[in-house]
C-alpha positions in Angstrom: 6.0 -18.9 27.5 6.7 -18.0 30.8 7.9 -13.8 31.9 8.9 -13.3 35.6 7.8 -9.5 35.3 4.0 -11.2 34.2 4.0 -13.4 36.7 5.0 -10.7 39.8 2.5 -8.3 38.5 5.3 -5.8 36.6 3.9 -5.9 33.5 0.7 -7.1 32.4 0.8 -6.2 28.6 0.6 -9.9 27.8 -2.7 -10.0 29.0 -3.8 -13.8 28.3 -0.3 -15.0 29.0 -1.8 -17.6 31.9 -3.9 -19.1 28.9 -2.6 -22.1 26.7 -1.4 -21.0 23.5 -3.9 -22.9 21.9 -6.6 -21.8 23.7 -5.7 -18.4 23.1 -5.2 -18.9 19.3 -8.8 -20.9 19.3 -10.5 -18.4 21.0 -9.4 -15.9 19.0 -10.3 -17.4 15.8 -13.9 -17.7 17.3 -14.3 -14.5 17.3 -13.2 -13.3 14.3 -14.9 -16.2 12.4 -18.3 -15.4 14.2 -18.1 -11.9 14.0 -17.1 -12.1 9.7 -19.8 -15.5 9.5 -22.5 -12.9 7.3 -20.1 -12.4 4.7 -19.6 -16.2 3.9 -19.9 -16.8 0.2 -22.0 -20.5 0.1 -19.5 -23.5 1.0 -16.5 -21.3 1.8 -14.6 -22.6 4.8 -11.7 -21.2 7.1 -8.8 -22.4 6.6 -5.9 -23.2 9.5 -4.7 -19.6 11.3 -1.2 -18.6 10.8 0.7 -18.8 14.1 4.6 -18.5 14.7 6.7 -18.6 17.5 5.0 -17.5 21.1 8.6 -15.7 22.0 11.8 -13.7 20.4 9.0 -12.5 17.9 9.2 -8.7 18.1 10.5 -7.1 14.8 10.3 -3.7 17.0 10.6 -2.9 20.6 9.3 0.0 21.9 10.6 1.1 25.2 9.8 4.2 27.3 12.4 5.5 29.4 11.9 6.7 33.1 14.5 7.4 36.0 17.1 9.7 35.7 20.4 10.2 33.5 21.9 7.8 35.8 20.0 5.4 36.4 17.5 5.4 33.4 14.6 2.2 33.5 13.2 1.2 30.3 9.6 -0.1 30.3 6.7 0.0 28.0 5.0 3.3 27.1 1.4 3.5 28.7 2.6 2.0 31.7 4.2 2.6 35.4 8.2 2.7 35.0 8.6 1.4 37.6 10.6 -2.0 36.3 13.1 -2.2 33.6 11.8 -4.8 31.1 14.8 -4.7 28.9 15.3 -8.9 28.9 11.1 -9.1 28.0 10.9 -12.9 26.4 8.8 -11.0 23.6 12.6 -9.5 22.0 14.7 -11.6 19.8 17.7 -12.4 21.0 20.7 -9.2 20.8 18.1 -6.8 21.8 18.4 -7.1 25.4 22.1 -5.9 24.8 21.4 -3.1 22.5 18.9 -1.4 24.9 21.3 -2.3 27.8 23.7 -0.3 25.5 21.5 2.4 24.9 21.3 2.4 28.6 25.0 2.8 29.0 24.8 5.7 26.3 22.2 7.5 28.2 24.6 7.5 31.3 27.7 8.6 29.2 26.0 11.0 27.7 23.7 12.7 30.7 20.6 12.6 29.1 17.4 13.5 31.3 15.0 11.1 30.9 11.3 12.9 29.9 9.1 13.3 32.9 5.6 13.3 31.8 3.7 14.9 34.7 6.8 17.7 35.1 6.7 18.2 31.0 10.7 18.2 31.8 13.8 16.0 30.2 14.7 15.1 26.7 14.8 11.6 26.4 11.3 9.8 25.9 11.4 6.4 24.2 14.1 4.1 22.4 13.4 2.3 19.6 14.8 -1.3 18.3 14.4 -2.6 15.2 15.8 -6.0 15.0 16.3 -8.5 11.7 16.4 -12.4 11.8 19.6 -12.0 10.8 21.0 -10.4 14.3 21.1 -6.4 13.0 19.6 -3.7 14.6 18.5 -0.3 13.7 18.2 1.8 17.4 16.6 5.1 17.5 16.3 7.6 20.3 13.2 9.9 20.4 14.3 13.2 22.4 12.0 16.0 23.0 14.3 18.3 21.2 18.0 18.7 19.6 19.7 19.9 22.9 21.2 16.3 24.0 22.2 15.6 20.4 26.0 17.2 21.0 26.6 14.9 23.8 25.0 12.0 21.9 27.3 12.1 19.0 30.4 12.6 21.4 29.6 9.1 23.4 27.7 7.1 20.5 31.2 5.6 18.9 31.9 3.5 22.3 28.2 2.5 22.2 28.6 1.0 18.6 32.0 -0.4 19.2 30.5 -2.1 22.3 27.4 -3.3 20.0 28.5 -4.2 16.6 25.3 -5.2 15.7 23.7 -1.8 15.7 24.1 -0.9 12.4 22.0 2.5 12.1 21.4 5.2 14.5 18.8 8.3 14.5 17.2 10.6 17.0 13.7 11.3 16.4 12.6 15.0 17.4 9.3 14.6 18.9 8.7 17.8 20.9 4.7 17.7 21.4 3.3 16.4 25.1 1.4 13.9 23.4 0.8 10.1 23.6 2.2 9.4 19.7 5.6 7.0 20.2 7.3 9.4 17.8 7.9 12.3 15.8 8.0 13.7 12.3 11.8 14.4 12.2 14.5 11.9 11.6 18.3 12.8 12.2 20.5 10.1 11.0 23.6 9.8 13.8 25.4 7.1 12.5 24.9 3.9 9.9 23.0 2.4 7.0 19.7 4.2 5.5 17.7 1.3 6.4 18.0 -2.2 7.5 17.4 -5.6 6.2 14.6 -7.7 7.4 14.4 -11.4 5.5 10.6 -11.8 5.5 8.8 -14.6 3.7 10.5 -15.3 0.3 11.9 -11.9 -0.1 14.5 -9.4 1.7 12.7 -6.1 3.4 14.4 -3.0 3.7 12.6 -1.2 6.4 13.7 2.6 7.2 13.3 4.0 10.5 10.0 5.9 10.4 8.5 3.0 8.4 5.9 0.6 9.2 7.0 -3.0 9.9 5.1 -6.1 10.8 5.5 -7.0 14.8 6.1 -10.7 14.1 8.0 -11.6 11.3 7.3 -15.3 10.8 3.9 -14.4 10.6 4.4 -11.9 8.5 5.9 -14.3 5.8 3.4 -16.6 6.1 0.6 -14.3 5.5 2.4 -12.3 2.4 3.1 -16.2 1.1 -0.9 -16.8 1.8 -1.6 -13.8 -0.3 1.0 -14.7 -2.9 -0.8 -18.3 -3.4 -4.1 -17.1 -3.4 -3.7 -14.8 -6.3 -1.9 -17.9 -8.6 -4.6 -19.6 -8.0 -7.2 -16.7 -9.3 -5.1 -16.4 -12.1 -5.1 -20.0 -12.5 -8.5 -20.4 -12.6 -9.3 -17.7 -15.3 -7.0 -18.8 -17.6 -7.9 -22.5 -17.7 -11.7 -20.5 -17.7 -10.3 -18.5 -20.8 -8.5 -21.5 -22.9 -10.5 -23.6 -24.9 -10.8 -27.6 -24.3 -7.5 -29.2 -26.1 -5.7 -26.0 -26.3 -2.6 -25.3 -23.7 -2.5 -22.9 -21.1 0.1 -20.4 -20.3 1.3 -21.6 -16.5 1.0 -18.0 -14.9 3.8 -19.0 -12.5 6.4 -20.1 -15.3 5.7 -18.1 -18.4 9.2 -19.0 -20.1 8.5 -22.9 -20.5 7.3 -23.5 -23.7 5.8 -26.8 -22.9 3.2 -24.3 -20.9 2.9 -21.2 -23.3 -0.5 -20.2 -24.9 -0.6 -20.1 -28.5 -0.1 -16.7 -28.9 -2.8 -17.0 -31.3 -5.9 -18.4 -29.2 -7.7 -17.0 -27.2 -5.5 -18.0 -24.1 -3.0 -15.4 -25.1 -4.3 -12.2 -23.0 -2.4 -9.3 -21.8 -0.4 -9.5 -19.0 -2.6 -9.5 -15.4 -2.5 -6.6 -13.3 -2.5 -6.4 -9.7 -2.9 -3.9 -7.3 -1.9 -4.1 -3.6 -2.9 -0.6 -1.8 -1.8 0.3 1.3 1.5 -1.7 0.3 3.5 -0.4 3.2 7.4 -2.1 2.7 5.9 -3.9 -0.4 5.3 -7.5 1.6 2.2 -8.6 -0.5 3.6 -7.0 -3.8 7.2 -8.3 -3.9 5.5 -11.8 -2.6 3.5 -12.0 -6.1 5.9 -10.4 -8.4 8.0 -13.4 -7.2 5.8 -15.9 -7.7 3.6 -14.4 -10.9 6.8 -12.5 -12.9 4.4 -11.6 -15.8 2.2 -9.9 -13.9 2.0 -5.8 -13.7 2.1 -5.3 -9.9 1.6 -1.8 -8.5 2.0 -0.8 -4.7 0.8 2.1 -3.9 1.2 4.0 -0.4 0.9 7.2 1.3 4.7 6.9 2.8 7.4 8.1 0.8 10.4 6.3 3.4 8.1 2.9 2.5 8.1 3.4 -1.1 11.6 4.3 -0.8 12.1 1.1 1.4 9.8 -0.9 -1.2 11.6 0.2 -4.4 15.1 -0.8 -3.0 14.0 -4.1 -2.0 12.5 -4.9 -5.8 15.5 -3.2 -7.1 18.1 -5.9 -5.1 16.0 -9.0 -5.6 15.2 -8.0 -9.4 11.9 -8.7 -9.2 9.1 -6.7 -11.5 6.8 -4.4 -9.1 6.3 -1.4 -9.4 5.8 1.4 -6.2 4.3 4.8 -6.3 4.0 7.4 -3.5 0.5 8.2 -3.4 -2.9 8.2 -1.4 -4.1 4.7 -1.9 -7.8 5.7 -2.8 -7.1 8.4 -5.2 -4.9 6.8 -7.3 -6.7 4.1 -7.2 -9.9 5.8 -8.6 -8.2 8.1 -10.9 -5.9 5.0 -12.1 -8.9 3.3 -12.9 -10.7 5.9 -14.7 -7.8 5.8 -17.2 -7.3 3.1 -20.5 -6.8 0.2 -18.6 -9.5 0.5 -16.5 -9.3 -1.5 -13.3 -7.0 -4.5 -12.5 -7.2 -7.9 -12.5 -6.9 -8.4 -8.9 -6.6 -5.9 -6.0 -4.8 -6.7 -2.5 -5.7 -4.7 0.5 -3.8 -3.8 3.3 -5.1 -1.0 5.3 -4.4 0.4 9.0 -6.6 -0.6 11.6 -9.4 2.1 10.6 -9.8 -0.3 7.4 -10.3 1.2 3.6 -12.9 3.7 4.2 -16.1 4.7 2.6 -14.7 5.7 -0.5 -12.3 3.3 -1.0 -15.1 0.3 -0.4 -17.2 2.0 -2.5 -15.1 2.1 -5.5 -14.0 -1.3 -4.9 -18.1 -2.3 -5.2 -19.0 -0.6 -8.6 -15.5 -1.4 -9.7 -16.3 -4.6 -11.3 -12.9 -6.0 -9.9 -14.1 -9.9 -9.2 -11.3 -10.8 -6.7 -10.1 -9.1 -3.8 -7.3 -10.2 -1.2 -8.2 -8.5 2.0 -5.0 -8.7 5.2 -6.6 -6.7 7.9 -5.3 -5.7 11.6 -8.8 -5.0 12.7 -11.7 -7.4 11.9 -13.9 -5.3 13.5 -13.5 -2.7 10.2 -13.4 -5.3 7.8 -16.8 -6.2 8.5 -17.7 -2.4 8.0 -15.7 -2.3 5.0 -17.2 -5.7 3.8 -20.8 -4.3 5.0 -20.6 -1.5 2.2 -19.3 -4.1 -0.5 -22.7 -6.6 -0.5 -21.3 -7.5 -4.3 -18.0 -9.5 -2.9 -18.3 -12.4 -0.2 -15.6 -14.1 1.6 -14.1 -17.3 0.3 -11.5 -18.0 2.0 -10.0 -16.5 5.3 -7.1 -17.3 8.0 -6.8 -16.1 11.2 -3.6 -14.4 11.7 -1.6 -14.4 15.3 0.4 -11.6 15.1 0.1 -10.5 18.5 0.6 -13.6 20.7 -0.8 -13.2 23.9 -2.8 -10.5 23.6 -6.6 -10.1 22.3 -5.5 -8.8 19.6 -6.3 -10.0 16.3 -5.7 -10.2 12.9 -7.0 -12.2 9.3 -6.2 -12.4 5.9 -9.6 -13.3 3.6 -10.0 -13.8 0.0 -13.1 -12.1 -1.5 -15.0 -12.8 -4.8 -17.7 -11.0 -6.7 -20.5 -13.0 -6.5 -23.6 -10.5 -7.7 -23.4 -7.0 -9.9 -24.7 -4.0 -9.1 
């Protein structure tokens, strides 16, 4: 990929953008590989990284706004506006437009731009959310609600102009701090959410919630997850079913030709899974696709993802579950209940990993497999540190970041030893 404002020193966000891709992506791997090698089970091996397109990848664009009313810049936040990087390769295509309409709104509309070192203006960042399928969801993060008259009055000539746009909010973020956003969400104009085809299912992503950066990767890695877990279940019930006898096929229940004998030993409840930290619901609506008998729970903290979640399991009909709810906690107190603990449990924590707690539980648990997707390797290996029971059997790198040293994996764990 090549980027003019890269090359003449305007932006240097993309900052291994003069290596080959494949260098980049092999380099990478390295050092995640290496740096996860102690917690190898005996004979497992990596598996190829998931990598997607090196350009018009960004689900979200995040774009600071500098110079004035008139003549507003957009750049990234962290760095020098000093050159408008609206037509960055990194933006699917239509998003150049939208923030060049945002641009235009901005002007209509006299809206100061926020100056940092002065702790003056109201305008700080605009946000795009953009779907494979050309939509876009813009928000505009203001330091208070004093523009938000003039907004309104100019924002129907903006959306005329911009068809795609098909949502519109103004985030109220009035602290002097470096967070992107704020807590409150004004809806100005549009749907509730927007729809972002991911994978094998349909995402419906609201505006305060968390959405992968790169959405073919995304897929790939909630498919990745998906697959692994068919083949756990797989393997214990061929493990379960006695030589002669059929098996249920966990991925086609209803074909008699594979159904279990309700009366043998192969005919065991329904398996349960668990993905915490299930964000949108990517990893959950993934396996209640491809394992429709199974009981899948999502569980996470933020009520506009469950929201998101439940609406996207609700249009595609598939059976998952979602609950609003610290991760950890109801994980513990779901386990201390009947049922006891799943079958399975899929991970999918922020970048300070699952914590202390949640590791521990996860090592007296008795749980045998564990689907790990982590956007920090470096807290993984803590987290897999505190679990000595459970070793790494399989594991892909994961480029979500092209570019950039930043990296990502997915890894399958088993429970090798008790405790």
């Amino acid at each position: 990929m090549r980027c003019h404002h890269f090359e003449s020193g305007e932006c240097r966000s993309c900052t291994l953008l003069d290596l080959p891709r494949a260098r980049q992506v092999a380099e990478g791997r390295e050092r995640v590989e290496t740096l996860l090698a102690p917690f190898l089970a005996t004979g497992a091996a990596w598996q190829a990284p998931i990598v997607g397109a090196e350009s018009g990848f960004r689900a979200r664009g995040k774009m600071a706004v500098g110079g004035t009313a008139q003549e507003p810049v957009l750049g990234l936040p962290g760095q020098a506006l000093t050159a408008d990087l609206c037509d960055c390769p990194l933006y699917p295509d239509g998003v150049e437009a939208v923030l060049e309409g945002a641009k235009a709104l901005i002007r209509r509309a006299q809206v100061p731009p926020y100056d940092v070192a002065r702790r003056r203006g109201e305008l700080k960042n605009v946000l795009v959310t953009a779907s494979p399928d050309g939509e876009h969801l813009l928000r505009l993060v203001l330091r208070s609600e004093k523009a938000l008259g003039r907004i309104r009055e100019h924002l129907p000539a903006m959306l005329a102009a911009h068809p795609s746009v098909i949502a519109v909010t103004a985030n109220i973020h009035p602290d002097h701090t470096t967070r992107v956003e704020g807590e409150q969400e004004i809806p100005l104009a549009g749907a509730s959410s927007i729809a972002v085809r991911t994978g094998d299912v349909t995402l419906f992503a609201r505006p305060q919630s968390f959405l992968q950066t790169h959405t073919g990767v995304a897929g790939d890695l909630y498919r990745q997850g998906a697959a692994w877990i068919s083949e756990i279940l797989q393997e214990r019930t061929a493990a379960d079913t006695p030589a002669g006898e059929a098996s249920a096929d966990p991925e086609n229940p209803e074909n008699p030709e594979s159904r279990a004998n309700p009366a043998s030993p192969a005919a065991v409840p329904a398996p349960r899974i668990w993905d915490l930290y299930c964000g949108l619901g990517g990893f959950a609506l993934h396996v209640a696709r491809a394992l429709p008998s199974a009981r899948v729970t999502g569980v996470e903290v933020s009520a506009q993802a469950i929201d998101g979640a439940r609406e996207s399991a609700a249009a595609q009909r598939l059976p998952a579950t979602f609950l609003a709810d610290d991760a950890t906690a109801w994980a513990i107190r779901e386990a201390a209940g009947e049922d006891g603990p799943p079958d399975v449990v899929v991970v999918n924590p922020p970048r300070r990993g699952i914590g202390p707690e949640l590791a521990a539980w996860l090592e007296r648990s008795g749980v045998r497999d564990i689907v790990y997707s982590s956007c920090n390797p470096t807290t993984l290996a803590t987290d897999l540190a505190a679990m000595p029971s459970v070793r790494v059997t399989a594991g892909r790198f994961v480029d979500m970041f092209p570019h950039t040293e930043h990296a990502e994996v997915i890894v399958r764990l088993r429970r090798t030893s008790t405790t």
